[in-house]
C-alpha positions as CSV (number, residue, x, y, z in Angstrom):
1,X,65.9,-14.2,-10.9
2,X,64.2,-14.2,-7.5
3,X,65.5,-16.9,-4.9
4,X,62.6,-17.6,-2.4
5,X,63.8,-19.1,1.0
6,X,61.1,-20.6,2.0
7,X,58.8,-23.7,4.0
8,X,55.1,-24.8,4.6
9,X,53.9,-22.3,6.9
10,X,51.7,-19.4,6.4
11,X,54.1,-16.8,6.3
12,X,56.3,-18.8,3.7
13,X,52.8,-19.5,1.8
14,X,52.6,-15.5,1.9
15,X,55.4,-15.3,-0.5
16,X,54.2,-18.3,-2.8
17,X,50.7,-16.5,-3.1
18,X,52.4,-13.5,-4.5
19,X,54.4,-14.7,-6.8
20,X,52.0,-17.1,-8.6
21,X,49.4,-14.7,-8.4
22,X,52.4,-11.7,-10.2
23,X,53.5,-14.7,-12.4
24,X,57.5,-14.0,-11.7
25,X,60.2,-16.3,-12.5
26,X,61.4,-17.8,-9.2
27,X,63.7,-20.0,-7.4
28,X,62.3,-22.2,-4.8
29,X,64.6,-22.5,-1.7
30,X,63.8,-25.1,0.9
31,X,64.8,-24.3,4.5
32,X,63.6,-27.1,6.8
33,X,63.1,-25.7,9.8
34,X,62.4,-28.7,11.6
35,X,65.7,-29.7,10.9
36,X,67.2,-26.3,12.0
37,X,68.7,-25.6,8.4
38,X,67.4,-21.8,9.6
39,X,70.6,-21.6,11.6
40,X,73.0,-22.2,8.6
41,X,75.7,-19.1,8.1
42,X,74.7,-18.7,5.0
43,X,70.6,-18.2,5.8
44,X,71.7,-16.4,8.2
45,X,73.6,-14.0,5.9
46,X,70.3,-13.5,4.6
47,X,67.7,-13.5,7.2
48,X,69.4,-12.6,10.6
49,X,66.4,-13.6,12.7
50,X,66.8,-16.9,11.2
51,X,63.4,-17.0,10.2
52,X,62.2,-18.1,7.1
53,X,60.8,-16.7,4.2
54,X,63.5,-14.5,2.6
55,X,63.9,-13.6,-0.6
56,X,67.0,-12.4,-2.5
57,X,66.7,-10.7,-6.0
58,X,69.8,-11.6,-8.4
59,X,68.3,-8.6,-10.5
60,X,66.7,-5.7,-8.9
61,X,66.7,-3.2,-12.0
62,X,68.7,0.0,-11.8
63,X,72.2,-1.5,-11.2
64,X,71.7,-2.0,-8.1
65,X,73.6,-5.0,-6.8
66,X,71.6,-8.2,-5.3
67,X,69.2,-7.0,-2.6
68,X,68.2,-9.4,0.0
69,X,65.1,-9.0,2.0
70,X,63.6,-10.5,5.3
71,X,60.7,-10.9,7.3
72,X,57.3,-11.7,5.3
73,X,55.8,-8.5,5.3
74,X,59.2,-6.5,4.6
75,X,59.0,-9.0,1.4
76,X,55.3,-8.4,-0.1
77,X,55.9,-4.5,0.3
78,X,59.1,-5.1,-1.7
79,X,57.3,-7.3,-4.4
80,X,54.8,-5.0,-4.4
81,X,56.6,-2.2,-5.0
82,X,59.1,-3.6,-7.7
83,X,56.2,-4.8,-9.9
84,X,53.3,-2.6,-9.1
85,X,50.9,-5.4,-8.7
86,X,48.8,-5.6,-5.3
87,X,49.3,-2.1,-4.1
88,X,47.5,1.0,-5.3
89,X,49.6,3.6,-6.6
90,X,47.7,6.6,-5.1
91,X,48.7,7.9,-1.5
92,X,45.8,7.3,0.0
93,X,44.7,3.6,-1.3
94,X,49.1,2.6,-0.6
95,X,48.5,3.7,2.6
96,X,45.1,1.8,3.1
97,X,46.8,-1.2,2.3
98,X,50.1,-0.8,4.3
99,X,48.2,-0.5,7.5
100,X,46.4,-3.8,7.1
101,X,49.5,-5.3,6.1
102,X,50.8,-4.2,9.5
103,X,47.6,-5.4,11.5
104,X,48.5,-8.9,10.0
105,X,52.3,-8.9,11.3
106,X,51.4,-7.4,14.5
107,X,48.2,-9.0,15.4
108,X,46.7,-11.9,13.5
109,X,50.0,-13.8,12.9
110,X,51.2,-13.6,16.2
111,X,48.2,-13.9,18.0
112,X,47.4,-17.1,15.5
113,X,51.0,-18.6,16.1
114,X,50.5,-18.3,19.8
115,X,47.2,-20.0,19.5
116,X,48.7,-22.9,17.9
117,X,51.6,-23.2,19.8
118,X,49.7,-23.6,22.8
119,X,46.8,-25.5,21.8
120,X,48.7,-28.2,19.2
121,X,52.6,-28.0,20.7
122,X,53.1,-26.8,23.9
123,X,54.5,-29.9,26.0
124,X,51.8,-28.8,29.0
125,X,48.3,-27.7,28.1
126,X,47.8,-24.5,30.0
127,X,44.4,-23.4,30.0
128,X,45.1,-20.2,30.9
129,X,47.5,-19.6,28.0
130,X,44.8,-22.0,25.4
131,X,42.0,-19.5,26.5
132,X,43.5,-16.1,26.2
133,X,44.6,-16.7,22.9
134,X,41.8,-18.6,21.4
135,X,39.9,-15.6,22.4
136,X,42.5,-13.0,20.9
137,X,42.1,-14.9,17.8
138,X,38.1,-14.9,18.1
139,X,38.0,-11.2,18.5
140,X,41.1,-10.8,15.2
141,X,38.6,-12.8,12.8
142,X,35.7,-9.8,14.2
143,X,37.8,-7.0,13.5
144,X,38.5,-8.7,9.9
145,X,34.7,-9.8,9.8
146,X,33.5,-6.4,10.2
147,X,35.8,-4.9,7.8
148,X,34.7,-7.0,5.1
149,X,30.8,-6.2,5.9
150,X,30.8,-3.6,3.3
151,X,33.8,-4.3,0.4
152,X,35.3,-7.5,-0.9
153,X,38.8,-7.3,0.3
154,X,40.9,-5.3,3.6
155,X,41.8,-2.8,1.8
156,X,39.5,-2.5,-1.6
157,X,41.0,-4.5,-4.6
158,X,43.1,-7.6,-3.8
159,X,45.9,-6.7,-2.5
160,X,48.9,-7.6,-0.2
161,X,47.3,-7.4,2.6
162,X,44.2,-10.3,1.9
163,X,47.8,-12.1,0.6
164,X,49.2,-11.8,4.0
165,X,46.3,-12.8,5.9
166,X,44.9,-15.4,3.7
167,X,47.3,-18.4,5.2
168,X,46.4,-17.0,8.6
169,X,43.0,-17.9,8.5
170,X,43.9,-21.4,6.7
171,X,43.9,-23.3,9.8
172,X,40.8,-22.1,11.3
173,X,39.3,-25.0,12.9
174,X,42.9,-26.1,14.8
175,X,42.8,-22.7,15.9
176,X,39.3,-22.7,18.1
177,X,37.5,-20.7,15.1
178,X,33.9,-21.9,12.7
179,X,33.8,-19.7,9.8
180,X,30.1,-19.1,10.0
181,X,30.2,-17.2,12.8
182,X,31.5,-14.5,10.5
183,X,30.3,-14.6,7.4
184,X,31.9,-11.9,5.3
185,X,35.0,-13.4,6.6
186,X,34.1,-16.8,5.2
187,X,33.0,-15.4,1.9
188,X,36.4,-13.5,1.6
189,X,38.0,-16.9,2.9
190,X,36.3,-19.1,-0.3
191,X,36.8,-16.5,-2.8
192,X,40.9,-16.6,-2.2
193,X,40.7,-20.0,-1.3
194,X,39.2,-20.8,-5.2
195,X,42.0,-18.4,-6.9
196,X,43.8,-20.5,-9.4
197,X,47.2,-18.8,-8.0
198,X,46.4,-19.9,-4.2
199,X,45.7,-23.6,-5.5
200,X,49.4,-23.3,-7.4
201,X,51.1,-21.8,-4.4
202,X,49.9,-24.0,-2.0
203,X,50.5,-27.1,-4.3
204,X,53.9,-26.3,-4.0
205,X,54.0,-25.2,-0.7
206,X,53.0,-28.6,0.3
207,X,55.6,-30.3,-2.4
208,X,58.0,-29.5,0.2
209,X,56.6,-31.8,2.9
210,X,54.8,-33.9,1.3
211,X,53.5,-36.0,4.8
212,X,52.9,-32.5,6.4
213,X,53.3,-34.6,9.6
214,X,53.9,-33.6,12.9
215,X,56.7,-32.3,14.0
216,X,59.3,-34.7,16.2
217,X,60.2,-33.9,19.7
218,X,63.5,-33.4,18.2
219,X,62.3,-31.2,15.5
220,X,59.7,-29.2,18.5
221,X,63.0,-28.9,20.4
222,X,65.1,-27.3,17.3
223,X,61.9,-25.0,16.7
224,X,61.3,-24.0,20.5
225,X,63.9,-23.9,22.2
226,X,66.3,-21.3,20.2
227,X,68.0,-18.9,22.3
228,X,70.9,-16.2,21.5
229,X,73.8,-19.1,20.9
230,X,72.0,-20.4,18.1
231,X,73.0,-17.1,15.9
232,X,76.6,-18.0,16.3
């Protein structure tokens, strides 16, 4: 049995996407972040960045004890490579995938986050800071535009690395960003969008807060303002 650590943001919906879209038998759980339950010992045990998702798998196959896994991308490569599902098996086509899988943790999601931080959370509105990464994020959805110009996912068939990006690009209007200025973008956008597993994931996803309402000065204050003490 797979336990799945998880909450309603795009790199928990990462994990959700994958396993409806594999069919496995999971666990669902909830780690409110907004209430800081990311800073429990026992998450921490398992994800010591106290980040959520993680994932721990009760039965990894070849008597191996329980492995536990952090960090979103750490987790689809895992998936991927237990099952076989949403990763080519050839050198060449893994590799093709890995990369973009890597683009997405080092550039869209950040770059994305920071953009919403600033432009939705940030106590200040600091155009400087509003502007740069609006813009980063204008120029990420090119570079993903133009990759899609001549095939129908990143990286050929779907694979992880649409599954990582997919919940990036979710919240494109809070982020600054209109779909039809990139068209191959958009079309990859609907076609995930109208999977049966991305309706199922993010059903659930959403099951876990319900009101999906913004968060609480107190809950702003557990999410930005962690420093080294809150590791224990």
């Amino acid at each position: 049995m797979l336990e799945v650590y998880v909450w309603s943001t795009p790199n928990g919906y990462k994990i959700l996407l994958f396993l409806e879209e594999a069919g496995l038998p999971y666990r669902l759980v909830p780690v409110n972040i907004s209430k800081g339950e990311q800073f429990s010992p026992a998450f921490l045990e398992i994800s010591p960045n106290n980040k959520i998702p993680a994932l721990v798998d009760r039965e990894p196959g070849q008597g191996l004890s329980p492995i536990s896994v952090f960090e979103s991308g750490a987790i689809l490569l895992y998936l991927a490579e237990k099952t076989r599902k949403y990763i080519p098996q050839d050198f060449a086509g893994r590799y093709e995938v890995i990369q973009w899988l890597f683009w997405q943790m080092a550039n869209l999601g950040p770059m994305a986050g920071q953009n919403g931080h600033f432009t939705a959370y940030a106590p200040e509105k600091i155009p400087y800071a509003i502007d740069r990464y609006v813009k980063e994020t204008n120029r990420l959805y090119g570079v993903m535009n133009k990759r899609l110009a001549d095939r129908e996912y990143l990286a050929g068939d779907y694979s992880i690395a649409d599954i990582a990006s997919y919940p990036w690009i979710v919240p494109y209007q809070s982020h600054g960003q209109d779909l039809n200025e990139f068209p191959n973008l958009r079309r990859w956008f609907e076609a995930i969008d109208n999977r049966e597993a991305t309706k199922r994931a993010y059903a659930k996803g959403q099951e876990l807060d319900p009101q999906q309402a913004p968060p609480s000065e107190e809950a702003k204050r557990v999410l930005f303002g962690q420093t080294a003490k809150h590791l224990g």
